[in-house]
Every structure is written in C-alpha cells, then in structure tokens.
N, CA, C and O of each residue as an XYZ file, in Angstrom:
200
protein
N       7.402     15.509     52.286
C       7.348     16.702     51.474
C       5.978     16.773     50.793
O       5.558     15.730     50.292
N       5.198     17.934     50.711
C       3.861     18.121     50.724
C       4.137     18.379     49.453
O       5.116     19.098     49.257
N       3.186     17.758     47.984
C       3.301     18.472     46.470
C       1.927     19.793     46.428
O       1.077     19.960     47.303
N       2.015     20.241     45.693
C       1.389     21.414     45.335
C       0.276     20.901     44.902
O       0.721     20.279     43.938
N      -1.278     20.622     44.900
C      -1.961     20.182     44.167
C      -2.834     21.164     43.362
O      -3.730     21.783     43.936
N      -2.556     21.350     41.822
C      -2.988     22.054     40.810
C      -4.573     21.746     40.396
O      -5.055     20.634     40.184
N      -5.239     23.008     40.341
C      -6.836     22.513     39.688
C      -6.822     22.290     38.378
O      -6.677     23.208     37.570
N      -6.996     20.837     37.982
C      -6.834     21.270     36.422
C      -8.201     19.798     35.894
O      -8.451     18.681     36.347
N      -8.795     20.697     34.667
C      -9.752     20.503     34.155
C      -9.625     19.874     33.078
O      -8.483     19.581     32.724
N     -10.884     19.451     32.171
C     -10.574     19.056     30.859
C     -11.703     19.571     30.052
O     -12.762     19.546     30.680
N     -11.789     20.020     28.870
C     -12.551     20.538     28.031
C     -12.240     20.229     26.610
O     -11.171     20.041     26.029
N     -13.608     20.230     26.173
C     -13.497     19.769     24.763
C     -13.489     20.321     23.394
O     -14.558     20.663     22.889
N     -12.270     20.449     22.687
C     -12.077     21.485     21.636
C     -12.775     21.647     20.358
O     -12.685     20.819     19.451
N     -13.556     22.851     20.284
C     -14.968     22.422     19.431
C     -14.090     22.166     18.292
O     -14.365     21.023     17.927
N     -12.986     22.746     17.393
C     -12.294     22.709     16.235
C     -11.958     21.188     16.228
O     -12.476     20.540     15.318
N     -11.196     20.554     17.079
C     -10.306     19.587     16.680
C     -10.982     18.580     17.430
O     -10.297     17.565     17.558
N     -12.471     18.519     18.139
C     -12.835     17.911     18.472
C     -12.122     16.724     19.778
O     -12.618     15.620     20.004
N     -11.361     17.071     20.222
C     -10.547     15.922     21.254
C     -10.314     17.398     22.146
O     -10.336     18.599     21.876
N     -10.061     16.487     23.467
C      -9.859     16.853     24.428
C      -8.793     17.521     25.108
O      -7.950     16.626     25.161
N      -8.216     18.678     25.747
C      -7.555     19.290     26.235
C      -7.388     19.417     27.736
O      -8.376     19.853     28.328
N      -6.400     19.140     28.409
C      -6.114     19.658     29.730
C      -5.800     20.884     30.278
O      -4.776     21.289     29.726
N      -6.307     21.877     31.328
C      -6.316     23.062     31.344
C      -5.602     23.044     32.905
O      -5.921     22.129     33.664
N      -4.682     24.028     33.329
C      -4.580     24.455     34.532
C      -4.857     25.616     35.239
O      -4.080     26.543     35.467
N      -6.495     25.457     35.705
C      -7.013     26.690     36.391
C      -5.875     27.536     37.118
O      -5.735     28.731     36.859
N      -5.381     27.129     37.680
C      -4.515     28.375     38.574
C      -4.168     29.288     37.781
O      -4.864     30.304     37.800
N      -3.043     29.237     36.872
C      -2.027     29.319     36.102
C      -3.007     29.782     34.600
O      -2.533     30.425     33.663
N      -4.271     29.333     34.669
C      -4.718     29.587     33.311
C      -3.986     28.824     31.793
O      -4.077     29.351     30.683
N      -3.577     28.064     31.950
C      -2.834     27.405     31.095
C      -3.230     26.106     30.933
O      -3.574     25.338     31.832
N      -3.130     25.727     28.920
C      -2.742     24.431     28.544
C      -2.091     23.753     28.581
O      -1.072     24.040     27.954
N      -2.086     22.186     29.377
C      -1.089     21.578     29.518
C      -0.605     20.587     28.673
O       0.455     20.501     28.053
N      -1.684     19.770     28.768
C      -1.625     18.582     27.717
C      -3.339     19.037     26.716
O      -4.355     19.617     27.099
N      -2.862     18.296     25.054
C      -3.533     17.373     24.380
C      -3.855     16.040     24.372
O      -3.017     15.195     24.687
N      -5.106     15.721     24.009
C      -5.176     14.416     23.798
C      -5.144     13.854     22.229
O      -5.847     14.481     21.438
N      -4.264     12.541     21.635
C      -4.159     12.480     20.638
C      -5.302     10.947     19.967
O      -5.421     10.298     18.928
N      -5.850     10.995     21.195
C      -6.878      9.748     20.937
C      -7.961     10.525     21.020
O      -7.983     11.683     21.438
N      -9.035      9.771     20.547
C     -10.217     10.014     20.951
C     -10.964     10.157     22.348
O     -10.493      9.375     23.175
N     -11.751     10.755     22.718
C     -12.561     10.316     24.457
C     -11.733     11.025     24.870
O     -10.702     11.342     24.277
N     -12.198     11.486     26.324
C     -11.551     12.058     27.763
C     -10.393     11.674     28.383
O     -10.066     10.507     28.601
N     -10.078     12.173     28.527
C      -9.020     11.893     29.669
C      -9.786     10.952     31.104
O     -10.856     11.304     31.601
N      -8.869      9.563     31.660
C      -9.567      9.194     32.520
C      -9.087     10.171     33.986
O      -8.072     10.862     34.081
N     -10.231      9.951     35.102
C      -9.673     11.106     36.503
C      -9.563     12.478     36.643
O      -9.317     13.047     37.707
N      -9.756     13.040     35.515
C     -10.066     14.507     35.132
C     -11.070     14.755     35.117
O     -11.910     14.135     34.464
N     -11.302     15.744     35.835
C     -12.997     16.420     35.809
C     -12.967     17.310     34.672
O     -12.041     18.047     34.333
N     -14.244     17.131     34.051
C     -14.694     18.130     32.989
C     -15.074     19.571     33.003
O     -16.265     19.867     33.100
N     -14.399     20.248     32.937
C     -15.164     21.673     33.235
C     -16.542     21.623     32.703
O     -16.557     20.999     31.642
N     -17.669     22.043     33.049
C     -18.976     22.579     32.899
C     -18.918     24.177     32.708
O     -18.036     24.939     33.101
N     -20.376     24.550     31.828
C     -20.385     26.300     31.903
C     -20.604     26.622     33.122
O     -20.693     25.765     34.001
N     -20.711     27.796     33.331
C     -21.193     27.951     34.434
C     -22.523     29.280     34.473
O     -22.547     30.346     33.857
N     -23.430     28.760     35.343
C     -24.852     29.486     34.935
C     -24.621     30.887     35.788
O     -23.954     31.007     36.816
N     -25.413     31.992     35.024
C     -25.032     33.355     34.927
C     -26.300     33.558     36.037
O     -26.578     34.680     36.459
C-alpha cells in the first residue's frame, strides 16, 4: 500500500521565535515546536526571489 507523501516545510516564527511545521499542499499548520532549534529532516522553507 503506497502512503501519500505530503510537502511539508519548516519555518521560523518571527513572534515566538521557534519553529513551525507547514503542509504545502493543504496550506496548513501542523505541528509546533516546544524546544528550541529546528526540527531534525525537515527542510526549511527559503524566500523565494522575485
């Protein structure tokens, strides 16, 4: 059985300073982080140049 594999990112919350998990598809927050630092295996979203 084949799983669905979701794009999901991590970005860093200028307010609360820690890190958030995002799911591009869906546009949605998934997880917080309640430690400090990144998430490990998650790619970081970057801006992207105009």
């Amino acid at each position: 059985m084949a799983t669905k594999q979701r794009d999901i990112v991590q970005v860093k919350n200028p307010v609360t300073q820690r890190y958030v998990k995002i799911d591009r598809t869906e546009g949605r927050i998934i997880s917080h982080k309640k430690s400090e630092g990144p998430y490990k295996g998650v790619p970081v979203a970057r801006k992207s140049k105009k």
